[in-house]
C-alpha positions as a Python dict, from the first residue, in 0.01 Angstrom:
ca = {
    (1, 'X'): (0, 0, 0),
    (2, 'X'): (-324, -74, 175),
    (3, 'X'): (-544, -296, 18),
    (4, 'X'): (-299, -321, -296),
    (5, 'X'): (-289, -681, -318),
    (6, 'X'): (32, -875, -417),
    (7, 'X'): (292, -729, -610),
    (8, 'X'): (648, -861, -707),
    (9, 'X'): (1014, -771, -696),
    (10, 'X'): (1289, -877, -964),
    (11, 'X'): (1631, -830, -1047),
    (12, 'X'): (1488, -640, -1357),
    (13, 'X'): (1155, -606, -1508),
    (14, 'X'): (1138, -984, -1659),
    (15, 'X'): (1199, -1165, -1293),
    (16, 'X'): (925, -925, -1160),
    (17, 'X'): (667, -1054, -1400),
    (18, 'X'): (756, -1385, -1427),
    (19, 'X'): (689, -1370, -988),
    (20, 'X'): (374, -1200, -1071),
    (21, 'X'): (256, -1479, -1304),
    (22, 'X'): (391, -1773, -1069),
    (23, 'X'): (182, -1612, -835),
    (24, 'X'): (-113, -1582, -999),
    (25, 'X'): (-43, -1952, -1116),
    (26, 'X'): (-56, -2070, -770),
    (27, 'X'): (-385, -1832, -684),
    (28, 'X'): (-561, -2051, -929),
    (29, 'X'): (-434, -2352, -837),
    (30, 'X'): (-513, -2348, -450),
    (31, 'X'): (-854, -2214, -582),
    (32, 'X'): (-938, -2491, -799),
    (33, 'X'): (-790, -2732, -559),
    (34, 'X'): (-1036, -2550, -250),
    (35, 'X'): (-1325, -2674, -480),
    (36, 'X'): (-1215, -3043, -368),
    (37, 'X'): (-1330, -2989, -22),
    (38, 'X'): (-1035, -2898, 236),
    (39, 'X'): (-663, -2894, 148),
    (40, 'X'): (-331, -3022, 315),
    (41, 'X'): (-65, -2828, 361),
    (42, 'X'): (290, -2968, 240),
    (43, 'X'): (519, -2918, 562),
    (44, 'X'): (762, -2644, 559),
    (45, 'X'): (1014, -2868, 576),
    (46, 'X'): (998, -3051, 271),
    (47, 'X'): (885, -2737, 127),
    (48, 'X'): (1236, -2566, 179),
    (49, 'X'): (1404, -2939, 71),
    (50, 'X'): (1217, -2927, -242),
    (51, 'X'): (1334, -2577, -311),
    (52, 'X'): (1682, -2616, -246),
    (53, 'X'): (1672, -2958, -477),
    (54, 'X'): (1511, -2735, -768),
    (55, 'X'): (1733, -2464, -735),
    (56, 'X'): (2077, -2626, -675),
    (57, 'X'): (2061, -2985, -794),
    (58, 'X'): (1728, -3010, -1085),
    (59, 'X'): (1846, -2922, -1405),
    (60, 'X'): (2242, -2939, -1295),
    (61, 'X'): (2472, -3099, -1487),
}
């Protein structure tokens, strides 16, 4: 797959493109935000607490 570029895996064809668009999303945003002048990086850390709060807790009822 040499100089394929990203591509996405799903449990079925909808989860595959909705990856594909979140990535795209996030392409543009770290694009736009490059424009500013240099960005920070969020540490991995509360990257992974963030995730597990929007998957298991955001949303729950």
């Amino acid at each position: 797959m040499a100089n394929h570029g990203p591509f996405t895996i799903g449990k079925d064809a909808r989860n595959a493109v909705k990856a594909a668009a979140m990535c795209e999303e996030v392409a543009r945003t770290v694009h736009l935000a490059k424009q500013g002048g240099d960005i920070h990086l969020i540490p991995q850390e509360l990257v992974d607490s963030l995730n597990d709060r929007y998957q298991n807790v955001y949303g729950q009822h």
